[in-house]
N, C-alpha and C positions, 0 to 999 in steps of 0.2 A: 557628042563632042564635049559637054559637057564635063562629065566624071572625067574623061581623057586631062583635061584644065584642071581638075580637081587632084588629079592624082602627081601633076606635074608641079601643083603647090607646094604637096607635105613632099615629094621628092627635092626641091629648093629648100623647103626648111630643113631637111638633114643635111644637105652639102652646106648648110649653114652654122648645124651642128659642128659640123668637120671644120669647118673654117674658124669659126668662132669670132667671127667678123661682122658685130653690131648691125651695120647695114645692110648684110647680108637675109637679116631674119625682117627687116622690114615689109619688105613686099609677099612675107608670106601668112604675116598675121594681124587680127583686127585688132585694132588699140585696146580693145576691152575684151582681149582674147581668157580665157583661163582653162589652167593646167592643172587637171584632177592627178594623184597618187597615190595607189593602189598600197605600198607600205604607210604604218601609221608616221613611218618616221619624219615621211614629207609632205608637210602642210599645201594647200592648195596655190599655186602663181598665179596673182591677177595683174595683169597688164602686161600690153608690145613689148615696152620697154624691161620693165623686170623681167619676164622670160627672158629675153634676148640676153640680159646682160647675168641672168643663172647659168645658160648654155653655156656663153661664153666662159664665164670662171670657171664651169665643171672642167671645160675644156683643156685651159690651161693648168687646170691642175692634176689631169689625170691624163692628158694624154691620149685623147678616147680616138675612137675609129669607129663610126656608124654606119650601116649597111642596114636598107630595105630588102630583107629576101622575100618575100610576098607582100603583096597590095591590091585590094579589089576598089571600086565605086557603087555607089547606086546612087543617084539624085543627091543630094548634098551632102551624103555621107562616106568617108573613107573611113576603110579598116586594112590597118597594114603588121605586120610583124617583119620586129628588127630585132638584129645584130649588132650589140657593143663589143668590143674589146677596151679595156681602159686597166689604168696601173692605180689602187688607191690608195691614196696619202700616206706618205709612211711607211710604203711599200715599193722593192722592184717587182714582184710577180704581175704579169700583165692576167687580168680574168677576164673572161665570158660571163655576157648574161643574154639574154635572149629573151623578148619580149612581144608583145601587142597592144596595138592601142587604136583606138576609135577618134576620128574627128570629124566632128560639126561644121562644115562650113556654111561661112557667111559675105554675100557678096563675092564672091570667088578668093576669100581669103580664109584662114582657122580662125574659127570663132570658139572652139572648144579641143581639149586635148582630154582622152580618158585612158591615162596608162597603167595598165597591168604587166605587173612586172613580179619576180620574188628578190629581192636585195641580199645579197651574199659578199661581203669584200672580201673574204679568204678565200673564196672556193670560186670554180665557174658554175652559173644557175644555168643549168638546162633539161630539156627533158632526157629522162634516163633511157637510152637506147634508141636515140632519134637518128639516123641517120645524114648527120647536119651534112659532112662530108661528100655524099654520092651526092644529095642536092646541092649541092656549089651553093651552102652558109656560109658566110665570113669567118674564118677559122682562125687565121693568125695576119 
């Protein structure tokens, strides 16, 4: 039952995502939670509060839409791969990207974020010939 709690977590923390509604991401992460990134562009988030209120901006200014298409557990560990749609700065083109990320939980909250990702704002990032479509991925 455990992972099942675990997995209902980071599922809460993306409809928080979507939301972008500050106390929405509270109950899903430790105060001294921190957020790894996989491009050099984006420096490490330490803390509830800073993550929470990065989501939120991304949000509002892009416009995003997040989708978990796969999520497994083992004992304190979640690995999930998502689905963004978002519009970037400056731009109308809405892109894809498509990602994975690993989290550490602690006390039944993220205590750690490890996301890999590849960053593209012109193009959609995904894998070349993946069949996102017949697997029902978040597509538009």
């Amino acid at each position: 039952m455990k992972e099942d709690e675990h997995i209902d977590v980071v599922r809460r923390y993306f409809d928080a995502c979507n939301s972008g509604v500050l106390e929405d991401f509270k109950p899903t992460l430790a105060d001294d939670v921190i957020h790894y990134f996989l491009p050099h562009r984006f420096a490490p988030i330490r803390g509830a509060d800073h993550l929470a209120r990065f989501w939120r901006k991304f949000e509002q200014a892009s416009n995003t839409v997040w989708a978990i298409d796969e999520i497994i557990a083992q004992g304190d560990r979640v690995v999930g791969e998502w689905s963004l749609i978002w519009t970037p700065p400056g731009s109308s083109s809405r892109v894809r990207m498509r990602g994975s990320e690993w989290y550490e939980m602690r006390s039944g909250v993220i205590g750690e974020v490890r996301a890999y990702f590849a960053y593209d704002k012109t193009r959609d990032a995904e894998l070349k010939g993946f069949p996102y479509r017949d697997r029902r991925y978040l597509m538009e």
